[in-house]
PDB file as gemmi writes it, atoms N, CA and C in Angstrom:
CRYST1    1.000    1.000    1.000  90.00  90.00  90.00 P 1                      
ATOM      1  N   UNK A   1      11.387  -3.576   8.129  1.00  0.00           N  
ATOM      2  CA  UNK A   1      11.195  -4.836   8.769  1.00  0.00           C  
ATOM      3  C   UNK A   1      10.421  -5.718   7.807  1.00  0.00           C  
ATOM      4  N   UNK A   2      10.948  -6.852   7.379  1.00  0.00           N  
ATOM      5  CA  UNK A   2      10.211  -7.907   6.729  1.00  0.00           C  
ATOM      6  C   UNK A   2       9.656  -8.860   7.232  1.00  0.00           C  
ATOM      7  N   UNK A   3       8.706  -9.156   6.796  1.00  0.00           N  
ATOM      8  CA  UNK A   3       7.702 -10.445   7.556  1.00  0.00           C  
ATOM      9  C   UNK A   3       7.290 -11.290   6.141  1.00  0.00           C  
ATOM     10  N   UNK A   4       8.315 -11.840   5.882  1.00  0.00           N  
ATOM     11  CA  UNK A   4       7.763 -12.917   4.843  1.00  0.00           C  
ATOM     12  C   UNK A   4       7.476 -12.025   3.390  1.00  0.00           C  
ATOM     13  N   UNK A   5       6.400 -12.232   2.868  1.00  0.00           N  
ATOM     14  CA  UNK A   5       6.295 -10.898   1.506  1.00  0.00           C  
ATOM     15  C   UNK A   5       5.513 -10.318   1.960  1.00  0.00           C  
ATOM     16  N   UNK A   6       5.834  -9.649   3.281  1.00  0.00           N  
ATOM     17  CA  UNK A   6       4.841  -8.117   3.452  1.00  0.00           C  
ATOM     18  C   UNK A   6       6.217  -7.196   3.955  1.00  0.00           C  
ATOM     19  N   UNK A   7       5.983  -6.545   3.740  1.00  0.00           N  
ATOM     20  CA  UNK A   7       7.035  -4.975   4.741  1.00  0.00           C  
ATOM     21  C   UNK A   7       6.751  -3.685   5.082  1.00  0.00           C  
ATOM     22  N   UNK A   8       7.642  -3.833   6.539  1.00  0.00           N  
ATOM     23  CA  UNK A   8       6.774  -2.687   6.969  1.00  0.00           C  
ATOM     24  C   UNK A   8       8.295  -1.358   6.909  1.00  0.00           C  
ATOM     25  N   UNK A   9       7.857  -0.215   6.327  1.00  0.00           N  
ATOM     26  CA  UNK A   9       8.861   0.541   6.249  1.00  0.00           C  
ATOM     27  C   UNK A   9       8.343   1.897   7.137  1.00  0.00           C  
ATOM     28  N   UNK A  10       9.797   2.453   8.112  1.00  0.00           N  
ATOM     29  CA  UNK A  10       9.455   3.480   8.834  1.00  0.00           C  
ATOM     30  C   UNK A  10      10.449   4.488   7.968  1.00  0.00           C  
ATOM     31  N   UNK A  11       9.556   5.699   7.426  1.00  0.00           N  
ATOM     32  CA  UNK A  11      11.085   6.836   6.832  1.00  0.00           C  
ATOM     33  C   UNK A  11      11.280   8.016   7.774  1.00  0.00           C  
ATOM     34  N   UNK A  12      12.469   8.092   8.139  1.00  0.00           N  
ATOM     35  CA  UNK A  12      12.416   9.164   9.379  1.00  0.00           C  
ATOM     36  C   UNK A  12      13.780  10.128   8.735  1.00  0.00           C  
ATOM     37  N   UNK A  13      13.867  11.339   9.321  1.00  0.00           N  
ATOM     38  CA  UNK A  13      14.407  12.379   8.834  1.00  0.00           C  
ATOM     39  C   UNK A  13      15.116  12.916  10.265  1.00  0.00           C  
ATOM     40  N   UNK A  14      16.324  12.374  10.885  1.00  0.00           N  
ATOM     41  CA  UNK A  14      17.087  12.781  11.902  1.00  0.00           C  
ATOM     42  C   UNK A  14      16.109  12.508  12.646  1.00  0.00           C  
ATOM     43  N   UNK A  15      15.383  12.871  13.812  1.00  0.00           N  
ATOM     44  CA  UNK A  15      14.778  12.467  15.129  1.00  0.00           C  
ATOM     45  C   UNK A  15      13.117  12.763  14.961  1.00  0.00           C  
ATOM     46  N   UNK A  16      12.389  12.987  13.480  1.00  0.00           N  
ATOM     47  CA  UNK A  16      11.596  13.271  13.109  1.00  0.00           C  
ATOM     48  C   UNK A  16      10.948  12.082  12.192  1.00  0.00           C  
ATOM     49  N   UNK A  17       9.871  11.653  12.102  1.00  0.00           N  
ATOM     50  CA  UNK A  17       9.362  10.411  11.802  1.00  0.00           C  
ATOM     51  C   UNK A  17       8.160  11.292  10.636  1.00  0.00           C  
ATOM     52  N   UNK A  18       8.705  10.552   9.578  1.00  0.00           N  
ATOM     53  CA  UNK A  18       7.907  11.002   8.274  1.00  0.00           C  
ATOM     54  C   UNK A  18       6.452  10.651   8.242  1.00  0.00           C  
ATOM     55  N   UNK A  19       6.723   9.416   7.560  1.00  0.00           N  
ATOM     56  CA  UNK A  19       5.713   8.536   7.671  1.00  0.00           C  
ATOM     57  C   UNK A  19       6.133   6.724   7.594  1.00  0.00           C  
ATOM     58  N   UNK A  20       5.156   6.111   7.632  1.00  0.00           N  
ATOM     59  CA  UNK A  20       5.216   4.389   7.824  1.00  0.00           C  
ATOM     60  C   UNK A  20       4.360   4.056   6.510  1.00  0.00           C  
ATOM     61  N   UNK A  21       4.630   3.098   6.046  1.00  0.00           N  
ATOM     62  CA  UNK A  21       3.956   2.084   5.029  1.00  0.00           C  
ATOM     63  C   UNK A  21       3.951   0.759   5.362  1.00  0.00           C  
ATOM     64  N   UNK A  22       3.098   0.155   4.073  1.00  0.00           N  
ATOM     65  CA  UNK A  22       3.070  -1.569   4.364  1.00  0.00           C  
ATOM     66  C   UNK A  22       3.504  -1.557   3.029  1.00  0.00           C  
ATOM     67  N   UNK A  23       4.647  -2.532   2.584  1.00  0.00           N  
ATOM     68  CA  UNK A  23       4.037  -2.735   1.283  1.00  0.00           C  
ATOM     69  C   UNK A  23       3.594  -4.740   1.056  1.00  0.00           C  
ATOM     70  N   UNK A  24       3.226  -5.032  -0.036  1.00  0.00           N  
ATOM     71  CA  UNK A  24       2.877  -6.331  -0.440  1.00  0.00           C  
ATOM     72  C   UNK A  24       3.192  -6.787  -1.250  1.00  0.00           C  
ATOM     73  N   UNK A  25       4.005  -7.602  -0.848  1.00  0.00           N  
ATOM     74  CA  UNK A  25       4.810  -8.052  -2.662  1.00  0.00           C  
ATOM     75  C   UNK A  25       4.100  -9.599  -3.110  1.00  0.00           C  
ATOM     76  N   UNK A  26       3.001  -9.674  -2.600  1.00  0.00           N  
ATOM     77  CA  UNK A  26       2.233 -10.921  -2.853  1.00  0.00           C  
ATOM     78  C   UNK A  26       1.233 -10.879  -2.196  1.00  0.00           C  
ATOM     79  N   UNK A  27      -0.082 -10.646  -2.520  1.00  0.00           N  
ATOM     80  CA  UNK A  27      -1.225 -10.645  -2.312  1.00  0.00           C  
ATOM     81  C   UNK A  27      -2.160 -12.039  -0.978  1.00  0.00           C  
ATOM     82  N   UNK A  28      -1.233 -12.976  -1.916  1.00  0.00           N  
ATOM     83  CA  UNK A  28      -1.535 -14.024  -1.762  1.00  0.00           C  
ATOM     84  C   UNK A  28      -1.114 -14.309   0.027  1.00  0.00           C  
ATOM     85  N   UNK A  29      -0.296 -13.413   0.577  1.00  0.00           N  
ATOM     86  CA  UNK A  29       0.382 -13.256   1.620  1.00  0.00           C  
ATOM     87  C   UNK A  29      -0.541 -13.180   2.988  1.00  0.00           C  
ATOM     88  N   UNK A  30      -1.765 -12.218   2.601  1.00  0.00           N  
ATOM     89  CA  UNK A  30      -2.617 -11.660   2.924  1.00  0.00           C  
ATOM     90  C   UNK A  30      -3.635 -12.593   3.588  1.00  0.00           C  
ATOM     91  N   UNK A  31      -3.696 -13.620   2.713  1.00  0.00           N  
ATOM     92  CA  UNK A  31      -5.164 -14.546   2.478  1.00  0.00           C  
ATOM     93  C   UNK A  31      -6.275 -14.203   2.379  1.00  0.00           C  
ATOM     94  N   UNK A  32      -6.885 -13.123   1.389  1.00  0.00           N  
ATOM     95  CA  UNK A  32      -7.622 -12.502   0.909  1.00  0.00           C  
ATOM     96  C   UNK A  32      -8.002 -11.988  -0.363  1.00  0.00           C  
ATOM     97  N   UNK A  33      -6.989 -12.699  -1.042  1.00  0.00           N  
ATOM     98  CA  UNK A  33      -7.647 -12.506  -2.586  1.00  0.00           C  
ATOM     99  C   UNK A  33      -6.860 -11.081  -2.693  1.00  0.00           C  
ATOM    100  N   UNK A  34      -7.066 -11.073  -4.444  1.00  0.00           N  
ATOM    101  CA  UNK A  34      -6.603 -10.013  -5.402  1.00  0.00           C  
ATOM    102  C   UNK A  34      -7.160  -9.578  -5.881  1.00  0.00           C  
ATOM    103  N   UNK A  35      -8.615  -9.900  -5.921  1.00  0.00           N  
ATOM    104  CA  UNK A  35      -9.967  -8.577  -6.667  1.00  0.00           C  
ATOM    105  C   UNK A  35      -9.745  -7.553  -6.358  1.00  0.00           C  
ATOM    106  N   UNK A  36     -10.357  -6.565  -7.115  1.00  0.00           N  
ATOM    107  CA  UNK A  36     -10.354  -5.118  -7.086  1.00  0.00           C  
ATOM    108  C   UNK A  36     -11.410  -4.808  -5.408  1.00  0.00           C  
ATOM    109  N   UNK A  37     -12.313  -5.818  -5.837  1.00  0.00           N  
ATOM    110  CA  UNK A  37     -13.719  -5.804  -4.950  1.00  0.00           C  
ATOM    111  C   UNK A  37     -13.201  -6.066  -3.377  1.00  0.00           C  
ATOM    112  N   UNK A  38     -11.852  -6.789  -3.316  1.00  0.00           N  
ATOM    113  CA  UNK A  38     -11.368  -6.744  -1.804  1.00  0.00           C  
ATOM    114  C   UNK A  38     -10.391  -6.008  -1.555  1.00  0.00           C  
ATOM    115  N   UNK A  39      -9.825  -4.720  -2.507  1.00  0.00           N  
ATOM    116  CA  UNK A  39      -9.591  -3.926  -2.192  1.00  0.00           C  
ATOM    117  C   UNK A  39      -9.557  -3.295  -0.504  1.00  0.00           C  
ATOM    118  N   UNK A  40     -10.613  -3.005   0.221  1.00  0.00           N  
ATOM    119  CA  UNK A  40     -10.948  -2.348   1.185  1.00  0.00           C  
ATOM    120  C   UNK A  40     -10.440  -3.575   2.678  1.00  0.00           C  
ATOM    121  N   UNK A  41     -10.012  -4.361   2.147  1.00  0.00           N  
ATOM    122  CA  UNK A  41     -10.056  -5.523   3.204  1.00  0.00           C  
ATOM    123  C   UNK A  41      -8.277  -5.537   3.212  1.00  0.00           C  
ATOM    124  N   UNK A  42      -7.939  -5.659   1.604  1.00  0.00           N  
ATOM    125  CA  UNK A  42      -6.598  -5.621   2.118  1.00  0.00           C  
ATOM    126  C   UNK A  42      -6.031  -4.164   2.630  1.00  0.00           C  
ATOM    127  N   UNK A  43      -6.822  -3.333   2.380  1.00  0.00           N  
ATOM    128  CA  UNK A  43      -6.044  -1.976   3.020  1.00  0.00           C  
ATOM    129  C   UNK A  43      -6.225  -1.997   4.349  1.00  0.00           C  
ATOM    130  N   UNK A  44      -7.299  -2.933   4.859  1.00  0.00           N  
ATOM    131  CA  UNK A  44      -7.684  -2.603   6.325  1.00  0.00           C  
ATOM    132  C   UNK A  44      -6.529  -3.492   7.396  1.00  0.00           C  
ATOM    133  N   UNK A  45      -6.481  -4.675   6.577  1.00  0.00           N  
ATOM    134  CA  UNK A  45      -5.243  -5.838   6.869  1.00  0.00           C  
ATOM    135  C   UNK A  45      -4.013  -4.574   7.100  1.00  0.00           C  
ATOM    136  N   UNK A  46      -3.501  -4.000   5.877  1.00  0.00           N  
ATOM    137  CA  UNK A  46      -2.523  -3.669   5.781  1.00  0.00           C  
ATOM    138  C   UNK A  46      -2.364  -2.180   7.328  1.00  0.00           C  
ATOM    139  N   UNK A  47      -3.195  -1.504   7.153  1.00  0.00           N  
ATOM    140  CA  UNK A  47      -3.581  -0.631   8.505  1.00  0.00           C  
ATOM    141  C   UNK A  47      -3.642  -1.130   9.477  1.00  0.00           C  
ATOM    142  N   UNK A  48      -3.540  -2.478   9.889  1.00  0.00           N  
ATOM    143  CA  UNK A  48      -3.772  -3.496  11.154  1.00  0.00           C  
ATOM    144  C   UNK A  48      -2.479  -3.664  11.665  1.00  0.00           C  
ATOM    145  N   UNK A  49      -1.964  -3.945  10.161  1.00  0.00           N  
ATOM    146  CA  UNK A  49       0.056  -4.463  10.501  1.00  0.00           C  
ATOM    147  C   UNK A  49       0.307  -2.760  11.177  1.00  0.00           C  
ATOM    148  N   UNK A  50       0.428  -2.044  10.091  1.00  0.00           N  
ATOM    149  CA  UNK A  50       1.104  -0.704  10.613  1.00  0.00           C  
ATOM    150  C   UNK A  50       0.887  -0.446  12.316  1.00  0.00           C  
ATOM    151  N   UNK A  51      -0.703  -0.073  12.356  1.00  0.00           N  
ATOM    152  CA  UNK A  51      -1.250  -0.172  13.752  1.00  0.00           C  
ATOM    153  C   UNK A  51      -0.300  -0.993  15.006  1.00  0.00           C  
ATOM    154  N   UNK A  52      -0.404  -2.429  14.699  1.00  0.00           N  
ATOM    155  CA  UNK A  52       0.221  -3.212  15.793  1.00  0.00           C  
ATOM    156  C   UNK A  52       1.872  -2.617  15.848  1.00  0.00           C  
ATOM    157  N   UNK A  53       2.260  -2.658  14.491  1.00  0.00           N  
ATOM    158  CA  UNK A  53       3.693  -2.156  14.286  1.00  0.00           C  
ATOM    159  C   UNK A  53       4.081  -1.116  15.768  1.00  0.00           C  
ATOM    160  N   UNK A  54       3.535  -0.371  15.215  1.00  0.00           N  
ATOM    161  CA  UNK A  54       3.588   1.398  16.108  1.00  0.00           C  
ATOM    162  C   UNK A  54       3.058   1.024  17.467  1.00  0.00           C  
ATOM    163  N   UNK A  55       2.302  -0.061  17.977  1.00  0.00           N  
ATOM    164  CA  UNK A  55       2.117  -0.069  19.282  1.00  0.00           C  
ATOM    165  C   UNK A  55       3.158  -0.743  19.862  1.00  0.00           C  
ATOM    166  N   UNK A  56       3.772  -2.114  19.117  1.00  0.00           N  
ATOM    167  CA  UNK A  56       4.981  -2.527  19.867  1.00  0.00           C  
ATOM    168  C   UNK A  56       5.859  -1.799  19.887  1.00  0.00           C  
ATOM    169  N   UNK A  57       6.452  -1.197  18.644  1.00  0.00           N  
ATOM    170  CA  UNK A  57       7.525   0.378  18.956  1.00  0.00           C  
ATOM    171  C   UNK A  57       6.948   1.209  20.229  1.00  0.00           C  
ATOM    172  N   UNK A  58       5.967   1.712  20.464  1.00  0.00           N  
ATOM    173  CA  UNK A  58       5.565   2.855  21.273  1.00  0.00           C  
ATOM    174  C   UNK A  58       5.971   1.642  22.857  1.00  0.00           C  
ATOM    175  N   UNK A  59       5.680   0.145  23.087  1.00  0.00           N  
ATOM    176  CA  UNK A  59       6.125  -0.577  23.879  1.00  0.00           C  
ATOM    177  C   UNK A  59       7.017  -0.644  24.177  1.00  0.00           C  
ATOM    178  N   UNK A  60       8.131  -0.791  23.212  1.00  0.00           N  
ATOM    179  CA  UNK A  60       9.202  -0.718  23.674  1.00  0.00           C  
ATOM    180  C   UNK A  60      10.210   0.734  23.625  1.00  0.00           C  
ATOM    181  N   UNK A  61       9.838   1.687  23.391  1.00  0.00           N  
ATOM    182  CA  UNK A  61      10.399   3.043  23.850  1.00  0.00           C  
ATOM    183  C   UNK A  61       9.923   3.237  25.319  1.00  0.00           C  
ATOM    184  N   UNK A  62       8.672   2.935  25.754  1.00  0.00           N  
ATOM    185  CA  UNK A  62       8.109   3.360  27.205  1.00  0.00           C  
ATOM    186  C   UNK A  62       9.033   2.141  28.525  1.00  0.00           C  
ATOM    187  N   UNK A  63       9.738   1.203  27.322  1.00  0.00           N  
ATOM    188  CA  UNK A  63      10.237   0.258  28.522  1.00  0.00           C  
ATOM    189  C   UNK A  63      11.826   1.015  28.791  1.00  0.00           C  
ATOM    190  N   UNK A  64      12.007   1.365  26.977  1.00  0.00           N  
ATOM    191  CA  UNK A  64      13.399   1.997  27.050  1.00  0.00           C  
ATOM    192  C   UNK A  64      13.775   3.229  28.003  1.00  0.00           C  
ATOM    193  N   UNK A  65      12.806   3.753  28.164  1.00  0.00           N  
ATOM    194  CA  UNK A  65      13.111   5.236  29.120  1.00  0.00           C  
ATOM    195  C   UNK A  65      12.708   4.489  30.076  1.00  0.00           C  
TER     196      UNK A  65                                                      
END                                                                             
């Protein structure tokens, strides 16, 4: 799923769910800078997307059944 230059990727293996990523193809996307030193801010951003990600999925499977 793309959102502008961020993406969120789910890798699943037949009915088994690997893992999820964010990736960032522009920092600048973020609005938080590219220092090393905000490091910890964009990972937390990026754990925020995933997070919300997986709660609207988990939303809409509980509507689907």
């Amino acid at each position: 799923m793309q959102f502008g230059k961020l993406t969120l990727k789910a890798y699943t293996k037949g009915e088994r769910v690997l893992h999820f990523e964010a990736v960032v193809h522009n920092t600048a996307a973020l609005n938080c800078g590219r220092r090393l030193v905000r490091f910890p801010l964009i990972a937390a951003r990026l754990k925020g997307m995933i997070e919300r990600f997986l709660t609207m999925l988990d939303c809409v499977d509980a509507a689907f059944v």
